[in-house]
C-alpha positions in Angstrom: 12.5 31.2 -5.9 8.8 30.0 -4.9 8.6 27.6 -8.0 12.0 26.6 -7.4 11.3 25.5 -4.0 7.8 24.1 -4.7 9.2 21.6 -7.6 12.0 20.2 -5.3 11.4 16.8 -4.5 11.8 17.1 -0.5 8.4 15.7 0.9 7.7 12.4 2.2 5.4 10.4 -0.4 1.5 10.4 0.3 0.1 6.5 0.4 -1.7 7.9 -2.8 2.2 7.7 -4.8 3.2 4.6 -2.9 -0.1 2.7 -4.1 0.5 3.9 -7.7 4.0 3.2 -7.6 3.5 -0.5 -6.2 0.5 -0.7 -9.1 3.6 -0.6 -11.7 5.4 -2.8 -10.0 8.0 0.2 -8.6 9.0 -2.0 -5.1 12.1 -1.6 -3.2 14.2 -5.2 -4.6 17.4 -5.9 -3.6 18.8 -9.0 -5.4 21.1 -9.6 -2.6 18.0 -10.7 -0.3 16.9 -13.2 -3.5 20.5 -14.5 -3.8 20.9 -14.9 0.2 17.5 -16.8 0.2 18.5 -19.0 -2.8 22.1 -19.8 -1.1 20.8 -20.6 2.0 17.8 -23.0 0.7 21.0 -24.5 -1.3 22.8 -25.2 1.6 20.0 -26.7 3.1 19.0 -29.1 0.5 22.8 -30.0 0.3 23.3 -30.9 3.8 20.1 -32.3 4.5 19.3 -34.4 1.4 22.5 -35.0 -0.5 22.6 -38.5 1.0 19.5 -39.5 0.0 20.2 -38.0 -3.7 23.1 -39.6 -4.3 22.0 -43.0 -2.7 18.7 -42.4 -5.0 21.2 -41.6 -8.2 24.0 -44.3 -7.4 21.3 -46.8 -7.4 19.9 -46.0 -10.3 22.7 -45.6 -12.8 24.5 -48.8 -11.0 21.8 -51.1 -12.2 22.2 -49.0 -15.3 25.9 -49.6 -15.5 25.5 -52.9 -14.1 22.5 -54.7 -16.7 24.0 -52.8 -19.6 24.3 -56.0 -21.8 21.0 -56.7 -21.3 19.5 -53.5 -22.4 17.7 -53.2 -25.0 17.8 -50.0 -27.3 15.3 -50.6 -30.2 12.9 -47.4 -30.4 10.1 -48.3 -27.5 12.7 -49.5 -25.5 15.1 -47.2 -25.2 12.2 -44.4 -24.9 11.1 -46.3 -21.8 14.6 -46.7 -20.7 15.3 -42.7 -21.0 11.7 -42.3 -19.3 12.3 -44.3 -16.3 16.1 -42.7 -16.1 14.0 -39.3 -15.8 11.3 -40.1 -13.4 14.1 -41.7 -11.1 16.5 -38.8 -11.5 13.4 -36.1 -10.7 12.4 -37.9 -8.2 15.8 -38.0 -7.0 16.2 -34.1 -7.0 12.4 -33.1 -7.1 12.1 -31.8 -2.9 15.9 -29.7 -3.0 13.8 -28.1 -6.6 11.3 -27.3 -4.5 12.6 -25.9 -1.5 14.9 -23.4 -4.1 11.8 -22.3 -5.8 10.1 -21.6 -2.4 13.2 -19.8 -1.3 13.0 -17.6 -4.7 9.5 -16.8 -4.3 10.0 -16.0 -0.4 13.3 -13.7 -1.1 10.6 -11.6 -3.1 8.2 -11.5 -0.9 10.0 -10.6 2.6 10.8 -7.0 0.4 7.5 -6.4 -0.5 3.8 -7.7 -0.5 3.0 -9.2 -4.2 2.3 -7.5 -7.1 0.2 -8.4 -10.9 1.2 -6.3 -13.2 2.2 -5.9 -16.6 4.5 -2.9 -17.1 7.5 -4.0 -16.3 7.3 -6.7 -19.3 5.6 -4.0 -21.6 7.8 -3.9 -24.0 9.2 0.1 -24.9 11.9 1.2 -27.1 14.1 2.1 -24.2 14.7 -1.5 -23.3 15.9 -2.3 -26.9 17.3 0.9 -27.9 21.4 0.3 -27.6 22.1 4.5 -27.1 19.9 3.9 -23.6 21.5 0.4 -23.2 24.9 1.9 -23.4 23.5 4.3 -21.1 22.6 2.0 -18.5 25.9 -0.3 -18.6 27.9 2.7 -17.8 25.5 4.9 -15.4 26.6 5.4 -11.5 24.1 2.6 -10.8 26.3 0.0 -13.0 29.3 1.7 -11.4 28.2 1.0 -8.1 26.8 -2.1 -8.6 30.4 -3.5 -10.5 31.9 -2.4 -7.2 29.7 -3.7 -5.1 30.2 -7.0 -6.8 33.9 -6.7 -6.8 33.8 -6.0 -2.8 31.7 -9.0 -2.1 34.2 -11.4 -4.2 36.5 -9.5 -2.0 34.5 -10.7 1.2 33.6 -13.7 0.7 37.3 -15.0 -1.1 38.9 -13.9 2.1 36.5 -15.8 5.1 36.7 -18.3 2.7 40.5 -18.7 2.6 40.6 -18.1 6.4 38.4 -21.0 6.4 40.6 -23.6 4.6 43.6 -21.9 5.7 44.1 -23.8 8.6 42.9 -27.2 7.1 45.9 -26.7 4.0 48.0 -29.8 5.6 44.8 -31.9 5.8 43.9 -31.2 2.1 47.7 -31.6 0.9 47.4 -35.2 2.5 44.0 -36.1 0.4 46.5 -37.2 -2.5 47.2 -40.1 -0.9 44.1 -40.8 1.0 41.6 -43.4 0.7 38.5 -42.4 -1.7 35.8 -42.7 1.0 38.1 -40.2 3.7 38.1 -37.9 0.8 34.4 -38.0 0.8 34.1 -37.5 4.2 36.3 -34.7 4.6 34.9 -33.0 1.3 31.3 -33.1 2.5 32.4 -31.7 5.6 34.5 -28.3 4.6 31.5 -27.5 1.7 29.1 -27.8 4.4 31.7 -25.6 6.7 32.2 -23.0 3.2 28.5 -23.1 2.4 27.7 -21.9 5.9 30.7 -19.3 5.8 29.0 -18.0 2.4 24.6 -18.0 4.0 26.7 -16.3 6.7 28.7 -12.8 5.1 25.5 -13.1 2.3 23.5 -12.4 4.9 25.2 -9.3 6.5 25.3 -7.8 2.8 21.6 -9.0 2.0 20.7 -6.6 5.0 23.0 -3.8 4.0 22.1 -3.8 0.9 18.6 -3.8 1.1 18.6 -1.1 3.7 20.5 0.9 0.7 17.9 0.2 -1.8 15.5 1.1 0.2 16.5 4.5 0.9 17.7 5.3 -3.3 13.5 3.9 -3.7 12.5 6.3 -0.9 14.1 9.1 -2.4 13.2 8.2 -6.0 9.4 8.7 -5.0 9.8 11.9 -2.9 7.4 14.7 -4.0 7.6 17.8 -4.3 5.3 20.1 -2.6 3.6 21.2 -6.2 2.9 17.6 -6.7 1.2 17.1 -3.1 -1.0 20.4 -4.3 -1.8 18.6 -7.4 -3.0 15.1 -5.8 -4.7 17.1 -3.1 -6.7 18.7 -6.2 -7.5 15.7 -7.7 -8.2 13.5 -4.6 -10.0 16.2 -2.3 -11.3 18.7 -4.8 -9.5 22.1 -5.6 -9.8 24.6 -3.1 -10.7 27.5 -4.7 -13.8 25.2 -6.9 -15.2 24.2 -3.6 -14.7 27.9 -2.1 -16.9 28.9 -4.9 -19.6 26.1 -4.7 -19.6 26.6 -0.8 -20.2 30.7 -1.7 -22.9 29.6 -4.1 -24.7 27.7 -2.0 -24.7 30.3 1.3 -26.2 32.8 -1.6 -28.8 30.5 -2.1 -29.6 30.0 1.6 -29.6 33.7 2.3 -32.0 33.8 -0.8 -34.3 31.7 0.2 -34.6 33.1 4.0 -35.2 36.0 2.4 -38.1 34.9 0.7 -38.9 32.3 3.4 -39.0 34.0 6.2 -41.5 36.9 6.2 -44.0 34.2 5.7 -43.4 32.3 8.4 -45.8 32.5 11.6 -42.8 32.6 14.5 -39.2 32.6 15.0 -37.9 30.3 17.8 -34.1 31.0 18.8 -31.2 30.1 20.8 -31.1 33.0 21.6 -27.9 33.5 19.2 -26.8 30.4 18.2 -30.1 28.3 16.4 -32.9 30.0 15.3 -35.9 28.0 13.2 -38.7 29.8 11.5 -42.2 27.8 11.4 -45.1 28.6 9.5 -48.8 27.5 10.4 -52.0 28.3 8.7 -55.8 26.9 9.8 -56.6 23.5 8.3 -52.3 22.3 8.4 -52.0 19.3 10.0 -49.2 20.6 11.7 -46.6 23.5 11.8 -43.7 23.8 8.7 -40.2 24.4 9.2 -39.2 27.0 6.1 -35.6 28.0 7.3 -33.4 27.2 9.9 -29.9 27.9 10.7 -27.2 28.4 13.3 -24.8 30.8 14.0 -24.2 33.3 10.6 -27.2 31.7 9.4 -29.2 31.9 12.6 -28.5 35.9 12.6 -30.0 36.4 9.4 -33.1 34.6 10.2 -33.6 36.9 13.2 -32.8 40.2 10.9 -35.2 39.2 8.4 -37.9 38.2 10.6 -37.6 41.8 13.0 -37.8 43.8 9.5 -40.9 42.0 8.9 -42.4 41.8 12.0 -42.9 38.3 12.1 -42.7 37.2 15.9 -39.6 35.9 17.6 -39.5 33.6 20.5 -36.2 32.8 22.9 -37.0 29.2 23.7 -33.4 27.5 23.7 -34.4 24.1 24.1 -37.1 23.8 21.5 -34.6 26.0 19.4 -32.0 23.2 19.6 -34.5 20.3 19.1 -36.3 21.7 16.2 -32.6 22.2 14.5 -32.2 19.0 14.9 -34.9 17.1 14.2 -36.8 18.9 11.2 -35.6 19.4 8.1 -36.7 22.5 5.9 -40.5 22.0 4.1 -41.0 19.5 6.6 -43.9 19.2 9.5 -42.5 18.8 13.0 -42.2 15.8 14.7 -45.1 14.8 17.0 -43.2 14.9 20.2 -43.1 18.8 19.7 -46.5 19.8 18.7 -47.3 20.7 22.2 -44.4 22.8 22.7 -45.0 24.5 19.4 -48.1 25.2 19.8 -48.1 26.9 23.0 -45.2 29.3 21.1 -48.0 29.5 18.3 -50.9 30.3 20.8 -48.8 32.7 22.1 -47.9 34.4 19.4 -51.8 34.4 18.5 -53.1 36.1 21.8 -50.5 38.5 21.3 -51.7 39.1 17.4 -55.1 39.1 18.7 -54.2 42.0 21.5 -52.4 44.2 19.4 -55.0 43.9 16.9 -57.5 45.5 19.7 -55.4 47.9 20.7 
């Protein structure tokens, strides 16, 4: 029952899984946002620059249609004549283009920050295999996606017919109406449909990227084995750094053994630092060969009273030598007065028992 619960995906993804998943291109995309985006920077360009594109293209294929007995079609000619059609026409069309590519590349990147990679175009036998295309085309996800498209037809169609419903007499009586009322009146209900459409696309854009947000968020769920495994791999396995941490205390309790009977005095804390310094005649100044706190600092003290080297309570020196010296180092300067008036000490009271 342990493994079972420790391989269900039910934790939140780490930053570690959402990096590698965004690495491969694995982002939350809902094509409803792109579509939205596309539709609406349509209905911009339309009713913001379809005068000027069809003044720009009436223009142009009128003195087309109007010189066309004087046109010459011989090779170079007519090459410079489809040439000048083209650069007219792009130019024509060349800032709506624009404004849809931008509106592409923004629908992508309002879902997600952008992403290089290569993965997704890899190619893999999945993508041509027809057993795991025939998978795919009737899977829940093409399921749900037919209905979803068959509801939005749904939506759209009927604000759309509410729209035009009440304008039915006005487009009965376009029959007989004069060419440039019909484009008035045309211009006018597209721009009215267009915004109808930018408007229910953008309830469902929202919708629908809230729901592909939450299948992603789910898809890269971990289970709590997995978050043990990254840990491992990120942070170092417990029980390997248990071992090296064990390895290294047996060390230090090595060494203090055979540090510390040499050294000249033991300055503590009383109980929480404890340094051991040695000094012979002719050093330049006194050696710090073990130091320690707590656990450690205990030791010191038990190895130095079996051995009768000397031990001195002096907290503040205690906590400053800790600090400040590192093991086979000299002390600093700023405490060779303190330390040697522990050493001194220590001397008279070598030099008194020895009398005794």
């Amino acid at each position: 029952m342990a493994d079972e619960s420790d391989n269900e995906k039910t934790e939140d993804p780490t930053q570690k899984k959402l990096d590698e998943a965004l690495k491969r291109g694995d982002v939350v995309k809902s094509q409803e946002v792109n579509t939205w985006f596309i539709i609406a920077a349509g209905t911009l360009a339309f009713t913001t620059f379809s005068g000027s594109i069809t003044g720009g293209l009436f223009t142009t294929f009128r003195g087309l249609i109007a010189n066309s007995y004087a046109i010459r079609t011989d090779g170079r000619a007519l090459v410079s004549l489809g040439q000048k059609i083209g650069v007219e026409t792009l130019a024509a069309v060349a800032i709506p283009f624009l404004l849809l590519a931008l509106a592409a590349i923004a629908g992508n990147m309002v879902q997600h920050r952008l992403v290089w990679t290569y993965e997704t175009i890899t190619p893999k036998l999945s993508k041509i295999s027809p057993i795991a295309g025939l998978g795919r085309m009737f899977s829940k996800q093409a399921l749900a996606n037919f209905i979803k498209g068959l509801l939005k037809l749904a939506v759209i169609g009927g604000v759309l017919t509410a729209l035009l419903w009440p304008e039915r007499d006005r487009l009965e009586g376009l029959i007989a109406a004069d060419p440039t009322a019909i484009a008035g009146l045309t211009m006018s209900l597209a721009a009215k449909m267009l915004g109808a459409v930018v408007a229910v696309l953008a309830v469902i854009a929202i919708a629908d990227y809230l729901f592909q947000y939450r299948q992603w968020h789910e898809k890269q769920k971990m289970s709590l084995q997995e978050i043990k495994e990254e840990y491992k791999q990120s942070e170092g396995d417990p029980a390997i750094k248990g071992r090296i941490r064990a390895l290294r205390q047996s060390r230090m309790r090595q060494r203090i053994m055979a540090a510390v009977p040499k050294a000249t005095v033991v300055i503590t804390n009383p109980t929480h630092f404890a340094v051991a310094l040695r000094y012979e005649k002719g050093m330049d100044a006194p050696v710090c060969v073990a130091k320690g706190v707590d656990r450690i600092a205990l030791k010191i003290r038990e190895v130095a009273g079996e051995h009768d080297v000397p031990i001195v309570e002096n907290p503040p020196l205690a906590r400053a030598l800790h600090a400040s010296v590192e093991i086979d180092q000299a002390i600093a300067p700023e405490h060779y007065k303190a330390v040697a008036e522990v050493i001194g000490y220590v001397m008279r009271l070598r030099r008194g028992l020895a009398g005794q």
